[in-house]
TORBAPA-8345 format. One record per residue: y, x, z negated of N, C-alpha, C in turn. Coordinates in pm, whole numbers, plus 32768, in hexadecimal, padded with zeros to 4 digits. Layout:
REM residues N
YXZYXZYXZ/...
//
This chain:
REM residues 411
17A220309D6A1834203D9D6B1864206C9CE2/18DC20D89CDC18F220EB9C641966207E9C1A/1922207E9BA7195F1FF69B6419B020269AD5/1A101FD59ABF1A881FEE9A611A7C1F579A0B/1A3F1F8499811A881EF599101AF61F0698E4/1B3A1E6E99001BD41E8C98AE1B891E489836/1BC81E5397941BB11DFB971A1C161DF896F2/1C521D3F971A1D131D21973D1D0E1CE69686/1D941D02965C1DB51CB795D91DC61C319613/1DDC1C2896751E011B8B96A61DEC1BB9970F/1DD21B0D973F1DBE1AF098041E5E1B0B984C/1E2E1B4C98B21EBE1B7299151F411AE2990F/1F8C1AEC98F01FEF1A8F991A20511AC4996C/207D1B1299DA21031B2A9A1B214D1AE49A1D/21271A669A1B21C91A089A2121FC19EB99A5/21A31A1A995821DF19F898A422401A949865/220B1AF1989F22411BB3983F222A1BEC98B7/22781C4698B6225A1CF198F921DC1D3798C9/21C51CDE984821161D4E9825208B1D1A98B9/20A11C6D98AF203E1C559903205C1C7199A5/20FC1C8A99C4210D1CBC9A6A20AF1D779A5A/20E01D8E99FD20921E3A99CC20151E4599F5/1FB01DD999991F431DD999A71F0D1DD79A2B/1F4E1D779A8E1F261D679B491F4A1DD89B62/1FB41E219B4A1FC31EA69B801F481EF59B93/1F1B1F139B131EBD1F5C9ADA1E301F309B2C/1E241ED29B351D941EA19B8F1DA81EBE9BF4/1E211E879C4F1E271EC29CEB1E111F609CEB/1E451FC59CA01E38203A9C7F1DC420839C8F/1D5B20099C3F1CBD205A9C471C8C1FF49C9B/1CBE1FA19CD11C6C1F5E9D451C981FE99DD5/1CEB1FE79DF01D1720659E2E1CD020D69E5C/1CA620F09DDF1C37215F9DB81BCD21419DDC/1BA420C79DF21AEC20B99E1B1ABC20779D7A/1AFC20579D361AC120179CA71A9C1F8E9CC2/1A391F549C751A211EC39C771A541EAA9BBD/1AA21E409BD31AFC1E2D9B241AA81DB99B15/1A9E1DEA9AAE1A6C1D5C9A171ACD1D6C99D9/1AF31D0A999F1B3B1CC799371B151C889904/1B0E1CC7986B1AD01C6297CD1B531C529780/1B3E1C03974C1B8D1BF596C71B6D1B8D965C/1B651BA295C11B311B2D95961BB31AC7955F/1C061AC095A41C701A92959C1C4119FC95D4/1C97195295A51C8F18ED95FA1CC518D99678/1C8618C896B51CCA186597411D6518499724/1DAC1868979D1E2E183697741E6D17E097EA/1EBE177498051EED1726985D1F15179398AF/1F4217EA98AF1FA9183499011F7618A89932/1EDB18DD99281EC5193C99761E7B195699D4/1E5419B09A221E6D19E49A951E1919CA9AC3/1DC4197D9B1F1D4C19309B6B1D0219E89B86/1CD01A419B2B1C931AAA9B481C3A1AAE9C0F/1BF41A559BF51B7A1A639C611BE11A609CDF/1C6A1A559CEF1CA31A4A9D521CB01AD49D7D/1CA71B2D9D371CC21B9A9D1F1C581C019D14/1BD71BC89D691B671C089D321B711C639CC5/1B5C1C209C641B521C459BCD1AE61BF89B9B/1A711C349B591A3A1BC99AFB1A6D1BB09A80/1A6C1B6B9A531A781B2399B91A421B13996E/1A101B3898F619B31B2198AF19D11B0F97F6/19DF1AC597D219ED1AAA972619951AEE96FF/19D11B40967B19681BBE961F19B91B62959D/19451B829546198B1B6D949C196C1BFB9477/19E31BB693DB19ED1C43937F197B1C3F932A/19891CC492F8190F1CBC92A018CB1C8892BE/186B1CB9934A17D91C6E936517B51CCD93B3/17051CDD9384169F1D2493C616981D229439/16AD1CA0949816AC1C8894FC16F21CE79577/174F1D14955F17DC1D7D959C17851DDB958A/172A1E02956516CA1E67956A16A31E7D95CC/16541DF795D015C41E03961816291DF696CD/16B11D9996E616CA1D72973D16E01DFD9797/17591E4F971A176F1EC4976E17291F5E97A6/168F1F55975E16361F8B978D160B1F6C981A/16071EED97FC15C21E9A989B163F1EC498F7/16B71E8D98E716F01EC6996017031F629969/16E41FCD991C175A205898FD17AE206C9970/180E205F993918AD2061998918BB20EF9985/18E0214C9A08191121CE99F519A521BD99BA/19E8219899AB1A85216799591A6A20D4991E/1A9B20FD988B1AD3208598371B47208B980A/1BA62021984F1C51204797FC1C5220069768/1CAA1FF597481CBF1FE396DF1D641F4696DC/1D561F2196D61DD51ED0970B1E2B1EBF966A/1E601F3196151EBE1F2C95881E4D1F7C9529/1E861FA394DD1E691FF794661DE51FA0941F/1DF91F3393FB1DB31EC093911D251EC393FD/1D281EA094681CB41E9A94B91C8B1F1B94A9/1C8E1F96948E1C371FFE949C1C23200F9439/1C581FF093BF1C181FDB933D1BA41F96933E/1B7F1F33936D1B581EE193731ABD1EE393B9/1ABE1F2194381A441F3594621A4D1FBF94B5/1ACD2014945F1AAA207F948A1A2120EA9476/19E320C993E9199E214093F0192020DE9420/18F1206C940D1883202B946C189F207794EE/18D82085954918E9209E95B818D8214F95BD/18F52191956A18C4221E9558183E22039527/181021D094D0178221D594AE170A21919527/17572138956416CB20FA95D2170A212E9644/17822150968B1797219E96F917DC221D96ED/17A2228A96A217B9231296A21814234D9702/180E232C976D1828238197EA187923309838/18A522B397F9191B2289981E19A422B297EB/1A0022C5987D1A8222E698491AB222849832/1AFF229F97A41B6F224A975C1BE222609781/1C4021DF97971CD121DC97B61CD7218A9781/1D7821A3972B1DC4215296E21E4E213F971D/1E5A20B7972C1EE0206F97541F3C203A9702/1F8A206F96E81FEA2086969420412002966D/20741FE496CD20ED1F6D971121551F6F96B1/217D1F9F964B21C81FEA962B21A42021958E/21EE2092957521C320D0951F21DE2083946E/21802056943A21921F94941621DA1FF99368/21CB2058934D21E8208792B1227D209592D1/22C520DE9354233520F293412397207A9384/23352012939923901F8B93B123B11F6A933D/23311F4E92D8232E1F229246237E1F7F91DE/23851FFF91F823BA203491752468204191B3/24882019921025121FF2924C254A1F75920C/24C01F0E91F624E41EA091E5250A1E869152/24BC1F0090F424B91EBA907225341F259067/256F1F7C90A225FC1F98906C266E1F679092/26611F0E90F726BD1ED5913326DB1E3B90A0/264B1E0A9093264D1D9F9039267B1DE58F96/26431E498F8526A61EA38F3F27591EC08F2E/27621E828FA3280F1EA88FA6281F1F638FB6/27C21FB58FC627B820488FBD27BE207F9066/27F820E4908927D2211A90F427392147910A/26EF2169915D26872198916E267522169187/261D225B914825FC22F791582566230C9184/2565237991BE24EB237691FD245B2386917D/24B523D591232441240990D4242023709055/245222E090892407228C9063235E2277909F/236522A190FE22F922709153227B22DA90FE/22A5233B908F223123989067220123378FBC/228C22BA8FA9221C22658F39223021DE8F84/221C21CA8FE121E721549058215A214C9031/212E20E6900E20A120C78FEA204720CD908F/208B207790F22081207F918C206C20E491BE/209521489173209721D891D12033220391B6/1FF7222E914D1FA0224890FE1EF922159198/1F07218F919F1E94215791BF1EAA2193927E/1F1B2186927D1F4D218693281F3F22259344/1F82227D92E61F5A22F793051ED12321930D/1E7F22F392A31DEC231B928D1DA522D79314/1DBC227C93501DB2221C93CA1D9F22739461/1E3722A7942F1E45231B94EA1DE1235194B1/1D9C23C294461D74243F94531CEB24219469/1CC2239694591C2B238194461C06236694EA/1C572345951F1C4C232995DA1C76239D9614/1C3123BB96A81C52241B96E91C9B24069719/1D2423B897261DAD239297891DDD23249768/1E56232197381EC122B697091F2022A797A2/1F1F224397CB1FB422299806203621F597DD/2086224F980E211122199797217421E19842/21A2218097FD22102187984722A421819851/22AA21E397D32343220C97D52333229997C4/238722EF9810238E237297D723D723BA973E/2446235697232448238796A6240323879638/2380231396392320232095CD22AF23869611/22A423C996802262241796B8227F24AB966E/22F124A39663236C25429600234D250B9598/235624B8952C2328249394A022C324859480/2247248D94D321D62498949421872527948A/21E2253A950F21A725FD95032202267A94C6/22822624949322F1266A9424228E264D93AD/22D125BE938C229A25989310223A257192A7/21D62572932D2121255892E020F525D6931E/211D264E938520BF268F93C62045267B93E9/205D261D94561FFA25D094A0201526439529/1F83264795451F5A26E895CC1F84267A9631/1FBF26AF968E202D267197151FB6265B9781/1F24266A97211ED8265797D51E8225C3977A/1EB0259E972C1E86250496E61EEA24A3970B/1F2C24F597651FB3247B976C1FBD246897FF/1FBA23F99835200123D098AF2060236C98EA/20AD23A9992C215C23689936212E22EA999E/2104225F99AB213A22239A12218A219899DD/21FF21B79A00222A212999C4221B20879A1B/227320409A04226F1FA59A5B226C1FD29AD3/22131FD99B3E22441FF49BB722261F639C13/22741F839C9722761F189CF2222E1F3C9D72/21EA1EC59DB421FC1EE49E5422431F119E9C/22101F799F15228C1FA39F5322D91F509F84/22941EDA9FAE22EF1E959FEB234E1E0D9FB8/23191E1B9F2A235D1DA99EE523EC1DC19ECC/242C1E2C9EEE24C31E329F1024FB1DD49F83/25071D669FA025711D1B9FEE25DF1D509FE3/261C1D5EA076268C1D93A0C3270E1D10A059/27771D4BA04027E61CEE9FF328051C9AA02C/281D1CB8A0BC28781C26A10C28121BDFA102/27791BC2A0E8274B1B72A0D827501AF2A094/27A51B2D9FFF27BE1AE39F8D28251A9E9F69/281E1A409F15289719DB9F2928EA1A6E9F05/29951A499F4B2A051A9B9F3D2A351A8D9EBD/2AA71AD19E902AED1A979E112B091A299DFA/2B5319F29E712BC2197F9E5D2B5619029E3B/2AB819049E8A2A7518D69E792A2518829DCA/2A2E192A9D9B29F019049CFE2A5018FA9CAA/2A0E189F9C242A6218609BE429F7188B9B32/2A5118B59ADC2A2E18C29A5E29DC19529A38/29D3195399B9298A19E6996B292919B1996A/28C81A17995628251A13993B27E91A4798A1/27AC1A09989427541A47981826BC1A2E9822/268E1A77985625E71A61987625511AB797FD/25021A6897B024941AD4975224451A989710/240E1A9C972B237B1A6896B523951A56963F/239C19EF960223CF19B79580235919F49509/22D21A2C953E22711A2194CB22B01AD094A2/22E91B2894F423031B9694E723A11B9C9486/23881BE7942323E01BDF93C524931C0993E9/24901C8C944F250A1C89946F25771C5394B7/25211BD0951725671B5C953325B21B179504/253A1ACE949725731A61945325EE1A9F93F8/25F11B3C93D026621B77937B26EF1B7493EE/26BF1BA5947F272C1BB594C927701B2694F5/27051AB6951527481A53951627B51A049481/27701A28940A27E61A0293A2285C1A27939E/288A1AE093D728C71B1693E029331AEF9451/28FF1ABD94AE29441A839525298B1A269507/295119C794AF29871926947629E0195093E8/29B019B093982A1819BC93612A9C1A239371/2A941A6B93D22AFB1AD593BC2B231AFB945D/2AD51B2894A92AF01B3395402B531AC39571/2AFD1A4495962B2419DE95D72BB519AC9599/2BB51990953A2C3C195395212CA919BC9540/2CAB1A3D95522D001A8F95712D261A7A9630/2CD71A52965B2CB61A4B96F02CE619C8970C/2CB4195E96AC2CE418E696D22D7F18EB96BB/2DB1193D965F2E48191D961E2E8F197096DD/2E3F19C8971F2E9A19D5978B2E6A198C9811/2DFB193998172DE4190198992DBB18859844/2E1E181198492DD717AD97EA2D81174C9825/2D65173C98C82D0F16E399442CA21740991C/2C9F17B999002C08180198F52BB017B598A4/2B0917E098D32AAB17B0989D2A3D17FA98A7/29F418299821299D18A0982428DD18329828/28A11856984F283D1815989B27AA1896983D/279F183A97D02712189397A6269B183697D8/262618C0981F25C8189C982C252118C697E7/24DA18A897EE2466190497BF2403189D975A/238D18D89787230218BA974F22E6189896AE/229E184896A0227D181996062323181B959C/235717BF95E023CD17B6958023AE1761952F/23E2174B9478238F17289409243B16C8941A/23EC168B937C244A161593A924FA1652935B/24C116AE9305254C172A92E525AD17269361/254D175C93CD25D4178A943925F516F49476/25D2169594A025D0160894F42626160E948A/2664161293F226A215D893C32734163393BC/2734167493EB27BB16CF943E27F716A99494/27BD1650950527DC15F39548286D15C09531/28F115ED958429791593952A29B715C195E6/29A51525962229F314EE96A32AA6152B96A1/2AB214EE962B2B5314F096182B8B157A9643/2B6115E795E42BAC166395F62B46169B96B4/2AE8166196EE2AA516A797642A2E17159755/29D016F196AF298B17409690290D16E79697/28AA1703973728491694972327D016F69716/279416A396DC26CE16D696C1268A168D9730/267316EB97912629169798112582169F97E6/2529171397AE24C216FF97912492175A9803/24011726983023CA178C989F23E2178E9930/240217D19969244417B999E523B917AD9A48/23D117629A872360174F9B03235F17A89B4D/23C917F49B7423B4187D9BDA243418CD9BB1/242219559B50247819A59B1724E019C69B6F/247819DC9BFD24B61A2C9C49255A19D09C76/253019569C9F258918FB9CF4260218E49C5F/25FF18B89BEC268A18E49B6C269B192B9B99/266619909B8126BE1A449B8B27111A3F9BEE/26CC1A209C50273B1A0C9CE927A619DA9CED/27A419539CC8280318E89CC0285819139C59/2847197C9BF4289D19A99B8329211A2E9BBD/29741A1B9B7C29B41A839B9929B51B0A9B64/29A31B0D9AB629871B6F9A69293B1B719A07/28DA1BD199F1286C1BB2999928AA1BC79918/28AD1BD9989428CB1C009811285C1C2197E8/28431C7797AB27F11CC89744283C1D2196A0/285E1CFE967228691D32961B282F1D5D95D4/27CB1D6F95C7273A1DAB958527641E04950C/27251E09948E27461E48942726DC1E9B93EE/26831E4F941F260D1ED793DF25861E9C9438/25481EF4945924C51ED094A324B81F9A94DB/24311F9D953124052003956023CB1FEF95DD/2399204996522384202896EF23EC20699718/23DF1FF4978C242E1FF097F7243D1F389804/247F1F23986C24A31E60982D24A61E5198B0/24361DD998B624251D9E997224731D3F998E/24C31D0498F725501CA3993C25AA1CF699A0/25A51D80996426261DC7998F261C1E039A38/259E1E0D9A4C25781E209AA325351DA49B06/25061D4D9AEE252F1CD39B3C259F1CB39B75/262C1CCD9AFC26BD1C939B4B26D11D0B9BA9/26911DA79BB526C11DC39C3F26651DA79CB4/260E1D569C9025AA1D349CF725E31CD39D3C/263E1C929D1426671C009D15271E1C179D22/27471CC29D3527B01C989D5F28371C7F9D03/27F91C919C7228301C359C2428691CA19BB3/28CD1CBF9BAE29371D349B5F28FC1D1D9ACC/28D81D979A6C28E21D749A0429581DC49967/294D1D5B991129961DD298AF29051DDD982D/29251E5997FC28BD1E64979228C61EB6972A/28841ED896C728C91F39966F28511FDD969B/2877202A964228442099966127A02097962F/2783205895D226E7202595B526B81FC69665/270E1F7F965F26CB1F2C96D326D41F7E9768/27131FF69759271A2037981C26B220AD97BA/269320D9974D26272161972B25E12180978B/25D5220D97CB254D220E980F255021EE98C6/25C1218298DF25C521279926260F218999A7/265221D1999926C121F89A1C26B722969A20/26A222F699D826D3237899C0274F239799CC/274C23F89A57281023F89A4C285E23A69ADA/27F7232B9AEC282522E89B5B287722819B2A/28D622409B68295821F59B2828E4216F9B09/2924212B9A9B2908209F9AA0293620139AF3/28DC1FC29AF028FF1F499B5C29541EEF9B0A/29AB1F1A9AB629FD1ED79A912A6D1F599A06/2A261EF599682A641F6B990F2A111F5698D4/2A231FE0984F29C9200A97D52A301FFC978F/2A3D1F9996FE2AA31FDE96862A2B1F84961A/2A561FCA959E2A0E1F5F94F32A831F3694E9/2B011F3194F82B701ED894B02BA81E7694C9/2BA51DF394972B8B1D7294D42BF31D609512/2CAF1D9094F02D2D1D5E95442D071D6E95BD/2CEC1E1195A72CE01E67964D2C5A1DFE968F/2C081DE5965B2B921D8C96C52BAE1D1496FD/2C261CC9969C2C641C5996E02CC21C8B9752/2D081CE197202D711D1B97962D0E1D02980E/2CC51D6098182C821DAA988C2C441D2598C1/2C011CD798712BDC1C3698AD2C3E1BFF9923/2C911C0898EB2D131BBF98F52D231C099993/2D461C7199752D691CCC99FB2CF41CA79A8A/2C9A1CBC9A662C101CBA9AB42C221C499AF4/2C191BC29A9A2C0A1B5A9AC92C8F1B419B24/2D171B749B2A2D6E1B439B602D8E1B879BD1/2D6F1BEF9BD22DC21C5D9C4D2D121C759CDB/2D381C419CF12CC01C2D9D7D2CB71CD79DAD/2D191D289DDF2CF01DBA9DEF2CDB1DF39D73/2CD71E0E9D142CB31E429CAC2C001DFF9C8A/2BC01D769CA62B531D499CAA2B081D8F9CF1/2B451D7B9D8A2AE51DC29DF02AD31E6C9DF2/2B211E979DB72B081F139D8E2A851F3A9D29/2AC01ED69CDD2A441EF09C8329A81ED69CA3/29A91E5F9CFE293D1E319D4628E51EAF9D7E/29371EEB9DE728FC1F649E3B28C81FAF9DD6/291C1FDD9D5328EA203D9CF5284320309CC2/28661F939CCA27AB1F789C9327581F5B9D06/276C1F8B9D8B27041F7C9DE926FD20259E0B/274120549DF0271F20E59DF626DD212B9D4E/26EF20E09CFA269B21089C8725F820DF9C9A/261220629CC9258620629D10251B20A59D40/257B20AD9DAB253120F59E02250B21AB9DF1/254821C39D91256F22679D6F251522519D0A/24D821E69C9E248C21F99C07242021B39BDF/23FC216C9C6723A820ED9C4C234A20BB9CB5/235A20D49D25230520D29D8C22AC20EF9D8A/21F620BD9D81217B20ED9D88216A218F9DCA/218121A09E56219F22169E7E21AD22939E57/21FB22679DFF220C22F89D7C21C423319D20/217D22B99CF220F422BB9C91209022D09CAC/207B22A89D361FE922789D5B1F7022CE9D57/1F8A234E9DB41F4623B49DD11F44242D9D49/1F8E24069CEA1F8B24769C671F4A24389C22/1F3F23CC9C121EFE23659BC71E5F23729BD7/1E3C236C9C621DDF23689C5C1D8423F49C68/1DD6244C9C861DA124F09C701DB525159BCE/1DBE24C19B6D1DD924E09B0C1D4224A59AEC/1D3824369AFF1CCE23EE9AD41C42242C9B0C/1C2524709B981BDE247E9C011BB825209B84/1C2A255C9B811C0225D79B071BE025B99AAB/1BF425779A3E1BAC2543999A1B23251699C9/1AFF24D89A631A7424B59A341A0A250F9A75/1A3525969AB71A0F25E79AFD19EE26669A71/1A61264199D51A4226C499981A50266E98F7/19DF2602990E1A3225A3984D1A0C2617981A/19AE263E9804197126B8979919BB2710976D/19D8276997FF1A4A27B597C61AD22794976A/1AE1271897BD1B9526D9978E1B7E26B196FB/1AE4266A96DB1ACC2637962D1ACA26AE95B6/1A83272B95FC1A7527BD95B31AF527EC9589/1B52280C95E71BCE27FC95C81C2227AC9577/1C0B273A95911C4426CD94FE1C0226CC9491/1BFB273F94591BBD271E93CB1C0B26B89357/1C6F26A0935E1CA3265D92ED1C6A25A49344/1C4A25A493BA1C0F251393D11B61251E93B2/1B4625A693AD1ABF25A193751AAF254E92E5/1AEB25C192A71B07259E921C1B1A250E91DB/1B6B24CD92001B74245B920B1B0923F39222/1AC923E292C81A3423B892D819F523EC9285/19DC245D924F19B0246491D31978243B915A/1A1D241C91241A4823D990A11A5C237B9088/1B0B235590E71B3822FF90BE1B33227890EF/1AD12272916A1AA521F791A51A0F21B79143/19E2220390F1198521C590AD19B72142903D/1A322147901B1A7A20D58FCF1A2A20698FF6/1A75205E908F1A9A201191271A231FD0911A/19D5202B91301934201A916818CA1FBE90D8/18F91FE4907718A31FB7902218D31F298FF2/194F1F3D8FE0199E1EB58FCB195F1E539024/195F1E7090E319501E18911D18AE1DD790F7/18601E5990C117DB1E2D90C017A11DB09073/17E61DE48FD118131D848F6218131CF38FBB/18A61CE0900218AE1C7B902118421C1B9086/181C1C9590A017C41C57913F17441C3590D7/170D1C4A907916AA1C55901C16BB1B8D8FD7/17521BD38FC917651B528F6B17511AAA8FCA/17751AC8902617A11A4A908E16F31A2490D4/16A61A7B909516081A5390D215DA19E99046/162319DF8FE415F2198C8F8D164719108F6F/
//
């Protein structure tokens, strides 16, 4: 059977990020295909993830810097090894060119991590952001050299799809578009879902270990919310999400209706019960599976233009887009109160859905994309000379460093 290694920075969590619902994507994808998936990672065990073998998936713990990842991935040779983030293909990328030659490399992006970061340090800057930070981004540097050394990156936003082949001139056949996608059938019909009159309160749903959360949730508590509370004063905004530190638990304030719920037992069933999601998002990169959960769920959102990027093209939003905090309370305000103006917006995000996100759309390009790279690697690697170059050169750092270490840890 032809077989596919994933090598995850971490074990799948879906109920914790949109990176680990990504990752199941991605397996059903090449299970699809006729692949048998392994999954390594030398990452720990974590309470919260994904019982693999349910999923016929094997599992298997690899360490860094060890000989061993050698000898393992010889024994199995995988015709595909993904790559699950930039740092992992550093990591045992060129082992995996040196003991499986003739395996195709894919790199999974989950989002493009230099122009989250160099967003972030101008935002913490107090500076607007320009693109041509991302050319003294230390991140970029490693992330760019990253795509060119693999035969196929998946991105899943299209505007970093236009910025990497504007601004790094990255060749458009190293790049492939699939973003968050869904089951066809995980669209539930609306009358299914509680009605308006039904739900009660705002949402704030995100992984606390991910940096533009914990920024969007401060932002909420200090500047959003009290604008929102000063016009609906019974309102109560309802944050949820994974590994909250004791920073955010201490945001926690009953009085004004700003609670820290922590991890939700089933995302899906909040979202429902919520009336409007909030996102205010200020800097990050992707696409954002909160935002797309609340139209899974029915659930109107507002967001800024960082947080819809990528997300809609020129299809209306399931709620609004503004960066200026009056106008985001306004529009709160509005959403939450006027029941036809909600359900409007509702429909908007079950037809974004279904128009940008549905497996269906992906499925069959996806895999004629893949079905070609392993029908012609030779040709497609001859052609990438600047990822030659690189395997080359600049993975010998990588490689010797790790050796050093692997040298050192035998004594």
């Amino acid at each position: 059977m032809r077989s596919l290694l994933i090598i995850g920075f971490v074990w799948p969590e879906p109920k914790s990020s949109a990176a680990g619902g990504r990752m199941m994507s991605l397996i059903s994808l090449f299970q699809e295909q006729g692949f048998q998936v392994i999954f390594a990672s030398p990452a720990q065990d974590s309470d919260f993830m994904i019982d693999l073998d349910k999923y016929n998936v094997e599992k298997k713990s690899i360490l860094l810097n060890s000989e061993t990842f050698d000898t393992y991935i010889k024994t199995i040779n995988p015709e595909i090894v993904l790559f699950d983030r930039f740092m992992i293909e550093e990591q045992f990328g060129w082992r995996v060119a040196e003991n499986c030659p003739d395996a195709l490399r894919i790199l999974d992006t989950e989002d493009l991590h230099c122009l989250r970061l160099s967003r972030q340090k101008a935002f913490k800057e107090n500076r607007k952001f320009k693109e041509e930070d991302l050319l003294e981004e230390e991140a970029a540097k490693r992330e760019i050299a990253s795509i060119l050394r693999c035969d196929l990156t998946l991105m899943i936003s299209s505007y970093e799809i236009e910025l990497l082949t504007r601004l790094f001139k990255i060749d458009q056949s190293l790049l492939h578009y699939l973003p968050l996608i869904i089951e066809d059938n995980a669209i539930v019909p609306l009358e299914t879902l509680a009605p308006f009159k039904d739900r009660t309160d705002f949402i704030f749903i995100g992984n606390f270990l991910h940096e533009p959360n914990w920024n969007t949730v401060q932002y909420l508590k200090e500047t959003i919310w009290p604008l929102i509370k000063s016009k609906l004063p019974d309102a109560r905004l309802n944050i949820y999400g994974a590994y909250p530190t004791q920073k955010v638990l201490q945001l926690n304030d009953p009085k004004t209706g700003f609670l820290i719920k922590g991890r939700a037992e089933d995302a899906n069933i909040v979202v429902q019960n919520s009336r409007v999601v909030l996102a205010p998002i200020r800097f990050g990169a992707g696409i954002k599976g909160k935002l797309m959960e609340a139209m899974l769920n029915g659930t109107p959102s507002i967001t800024t233009y960082i947080g819809a990027e990528s997300m809609h093209d020129d299809l209306p939003w399931n709620g609004f887009i503004t960066d200026n905090p009056e106008t985001f309370a306004e529009q709160a305000v509005a959403l939450y109160s006027n029941e036809t103006a909600w359900s409007k917006a509702q429909l908007k995000g079950t037809t974004l859905l279904k128009e940008r996100y549905t497996k269906n759309i992906f499925k069959n390009d996806f895999e004629n994309t893949v079905d070609q790279l392993l029908a012609n690697i030779k040709q497609h690697r001859t052609n990438n000379f600047m990822g030659q170059l690189l395997q080359h050169h600049s993975l010998k750092s990588t490689k010797y460093m790790a050796k050093w270490i692997e040298e050192k840890n035998k004594h």
